[in-house]
C-alpha positions as CSV (number, residue, x, y, z in Angstrom):
1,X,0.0,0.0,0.0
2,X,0.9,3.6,-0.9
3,X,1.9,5.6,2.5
4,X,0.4,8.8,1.0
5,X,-2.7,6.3,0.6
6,X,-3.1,5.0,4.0
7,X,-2.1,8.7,5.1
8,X,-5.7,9.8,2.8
9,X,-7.7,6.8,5.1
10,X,-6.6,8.7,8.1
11,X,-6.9,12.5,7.1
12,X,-9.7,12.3,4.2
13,X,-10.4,15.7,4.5
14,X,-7.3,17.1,3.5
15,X,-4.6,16.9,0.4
16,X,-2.3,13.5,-0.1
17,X,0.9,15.7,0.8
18,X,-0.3,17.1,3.6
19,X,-2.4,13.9,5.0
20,X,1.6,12.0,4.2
21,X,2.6,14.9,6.6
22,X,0.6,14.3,9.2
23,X,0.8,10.5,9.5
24,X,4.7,10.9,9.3
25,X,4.6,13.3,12.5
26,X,1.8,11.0,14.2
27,X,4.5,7.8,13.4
28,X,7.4,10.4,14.9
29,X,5.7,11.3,17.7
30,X,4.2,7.6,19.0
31,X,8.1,5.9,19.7
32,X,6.9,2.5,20.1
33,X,5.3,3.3,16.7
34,X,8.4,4.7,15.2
35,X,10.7,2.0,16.8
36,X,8.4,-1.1,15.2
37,X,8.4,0.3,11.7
38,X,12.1,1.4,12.0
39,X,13.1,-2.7,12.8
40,X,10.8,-3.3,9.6
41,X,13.0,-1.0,7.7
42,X,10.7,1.8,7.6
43,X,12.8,5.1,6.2
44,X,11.4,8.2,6.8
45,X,10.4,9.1,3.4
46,X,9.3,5.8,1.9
47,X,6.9,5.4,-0.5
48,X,5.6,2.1,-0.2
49,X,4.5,0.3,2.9
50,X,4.9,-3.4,3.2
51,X,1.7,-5.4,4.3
52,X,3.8,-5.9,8.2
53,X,4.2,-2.0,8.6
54,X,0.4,-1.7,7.5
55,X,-0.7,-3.8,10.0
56,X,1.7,-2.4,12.5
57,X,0.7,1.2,12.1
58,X,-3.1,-0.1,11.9
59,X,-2.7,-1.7,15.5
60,X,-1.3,1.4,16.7
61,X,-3.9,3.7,15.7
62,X,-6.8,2.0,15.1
63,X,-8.3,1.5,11.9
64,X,-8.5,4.7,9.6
């Protein structure tokens, strides 16, 4: 799955870029988030998300 597409199921109401934006500070600001993804592989500015760091970021917070 895209990342700027799961980022749009979480912020619907506002612009791919920005709704990428804001789930990148939501994944920066949640360590035990950040630290997960990051032992996935999870760069900061990746593009695609692997099915793992999907359901990783899903468990975290909740479904979109």
């Amino acid at each position: 799955m895209g990342f700027g597409e799961l980022a749009q199921l979480y912020n619907p109401t506002i612009g791919k870029g920005s709704a990428s934006n804001t789930l990148r500070k939501w994944i920066l600001i949640n360590k035990n988030l950040h630290n997960e993804l990051k032992q996935t592989g999870y760069k900061k500015y990746i593009k695609v998300l692997t099915p793992k760091q999907v359901q990783i970021i899903v468990n975290s917070l909740g479904e979109p």
